[in-house]
C-alpha positions, 0 to 999 in steps of 0.5 A, a space after each residue: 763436263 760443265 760445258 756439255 751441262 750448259 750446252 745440253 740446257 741450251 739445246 733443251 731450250 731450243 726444244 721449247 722456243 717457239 721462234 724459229 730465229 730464236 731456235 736458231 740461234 741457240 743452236 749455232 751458240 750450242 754449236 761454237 761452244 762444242 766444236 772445241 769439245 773432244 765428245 757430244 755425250 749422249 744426252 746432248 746427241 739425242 737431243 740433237 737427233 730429235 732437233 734434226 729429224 723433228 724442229 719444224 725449220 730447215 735451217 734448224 734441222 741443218 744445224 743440228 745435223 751439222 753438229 751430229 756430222 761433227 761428232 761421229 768420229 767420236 763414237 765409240 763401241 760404247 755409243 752403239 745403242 745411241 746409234 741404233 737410236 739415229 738409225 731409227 729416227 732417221 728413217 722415220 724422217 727421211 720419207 717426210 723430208 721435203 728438202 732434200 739439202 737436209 735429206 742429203 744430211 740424213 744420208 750423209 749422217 748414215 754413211 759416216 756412222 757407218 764408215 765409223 762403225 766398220 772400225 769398232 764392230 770387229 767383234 761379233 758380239 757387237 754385229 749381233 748387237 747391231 742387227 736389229 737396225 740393219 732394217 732401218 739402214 737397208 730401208 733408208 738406202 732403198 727408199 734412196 735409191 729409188 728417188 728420182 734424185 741421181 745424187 740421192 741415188 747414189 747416196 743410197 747406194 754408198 749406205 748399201 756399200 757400207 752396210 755390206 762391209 758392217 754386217 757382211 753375210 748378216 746383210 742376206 737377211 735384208 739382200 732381196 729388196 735392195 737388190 730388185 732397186 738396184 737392178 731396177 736402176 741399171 736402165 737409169 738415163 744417167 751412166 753415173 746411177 747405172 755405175 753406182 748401181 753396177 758397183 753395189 750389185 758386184 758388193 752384194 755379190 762377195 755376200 750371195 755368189 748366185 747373184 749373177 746367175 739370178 740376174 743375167 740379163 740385167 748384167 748383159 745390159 751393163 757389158 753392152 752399155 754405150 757408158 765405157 765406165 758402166 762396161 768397166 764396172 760390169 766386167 770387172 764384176 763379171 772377172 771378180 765373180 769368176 775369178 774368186 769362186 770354186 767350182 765355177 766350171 758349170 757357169 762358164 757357159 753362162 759368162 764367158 761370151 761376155 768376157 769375149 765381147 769385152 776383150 774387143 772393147 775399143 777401151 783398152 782397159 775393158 779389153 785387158 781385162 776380160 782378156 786376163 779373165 779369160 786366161 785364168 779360166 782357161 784351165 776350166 775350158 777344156 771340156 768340149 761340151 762346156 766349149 760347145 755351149 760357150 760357142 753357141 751362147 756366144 752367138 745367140 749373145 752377138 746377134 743381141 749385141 749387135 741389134 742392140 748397137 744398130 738401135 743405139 
């Protein structure tokens, strides 16, 4: 197309002008004469790539990134190698980036491509072909979550939740790192992370069933929180988890004390749930000696419970 032509010169243009202001306003020309047009191409999007990981101005990065955002609902299985491009560039930028206005951006162009992504990559063939980003992704999602930023942090943990829908059981390849950050963050001050974190950790765990079994006493953690969303979140992980898993018999010990305590939750919600949990499972209670062990943990668990609720 003739306007993509002009609109690819002009961007080229902007690559080798020295004033920022000059830069600036090419790149918002570039932009009005876009927004009408159905597709970026690909030459045009990795210009904008270079502009919006490189350009020296804020404003500039901005701009592009805008532009970028824009056209993400274009892509097509066509422009996967493009994307693993962004993917790329993105996380060599992002740990430099100074403004964190355009590393929300970054994050934001992340996630739309993936939200994106999980609408072509239906076929095999193309996760295959996605793979070899799936390192800058988890990477870029890792270094967010551990930022000290609570929006960024929750920006990276919505990457984590959409790369889990795009490589499925491929993710455990990439699963350790994050998962260490996450539960790193379930003593965040603020409910919010701890939720959003509680919320990824329970994605993982469609992925890695022994996720829980690994990490016990982080989840202890979130079924006592003084948050009633953090303990929404944890045991409606807990039910998911044991209600979607055979043979869980053996484990029932290890769980089951804590879905007692949430079932006497002041919040109705909470206590309904673990209450209905319970009766799904009953079928697998009735060994006495899983009893026994269930008895046992349950008080070691309310004596920790109720120190924990004296402190707080």
């Amino acid at each position: 197309m003739e306007e993509l032509s002009e609109v690819l010169a002009v961007l080229q243009d902007v690559k080798s002008t020295e004033n920022k202001f000059q830069r600036r306003s090419k790149l918002l020309k570039a932009k009005e004469t876009l927004t009408p047009l159905r597709k970026l191409g690909k030459e045009c999007f990795l210009v904008l790539l270079e502009i919006a990981t490189k350009d020296p101005s804020e404003s500039c990065r901005e701009i592009a990134l805008e532009i970028l955002l824009k056209s993400l609902d274009l892509i097509t299985e066509d422009d996967i190698p493009t994307l693993m491009k962004l993917f790329t560039c993105i996380r060599h930028r992002i740990i430099n980036e100074e403004s964190e206005t355009v590393v929300e951006s970054l994050l934001e162009t992340v996630n739309i491509s993936l939200l994106r992504l999980k609408t072509i990559v239906y076929n095999k063939d193309y996760k295959k072909q996605l793979l070899p980003c799936m390192q800058d992704i988890i990477d870029v999602a890792d270094w967010s979550i551990q930022t000290k930023s609570p929006d960024l942090k929750l920006m990276g943990c919505c990457v984590v939740d959409n790369a889990a829908e795009v490589f499925g059981t491929h993710l455990n390849l990439q699963k350790e790192k994050i998962v260490k950050s996450l539960v790193l963050q379930l003593d965040h001050h603020q409910g919010k992370v701890r939720k959003a974190c509680c919320c990824t950790f329970g994605k993982l765990v469609t992925i890695d069933h022994n996720l829980p079994l690994d990490y016990e006493e982080s989840l202890v953690k979130l079924v006592a929180d003084q948050n009633f969303q953090v303990r929404l979140e944890s045991t409606k992980l807990i039910r998911d988890w044991l209600i979607s898993w055979e043979e869980l018999g053996q484990y029932l010990c290890v769980f089951l004390p804590y879905l007692l305590i949430s079932s006497l939750d002041e919040y109705e919600e909470i206590a309904e749930i673990s209450s209905s949990t319970l009766k799904e499972v009953r079928v697998l209670f009735t060994s006495t000696d899983v009893r026994r062990q269930v008895l046992d943990k349950t008080e070691v668990f309310l004596n920790d419970w109720r120190g924990k609720r004296r402190k707080n």
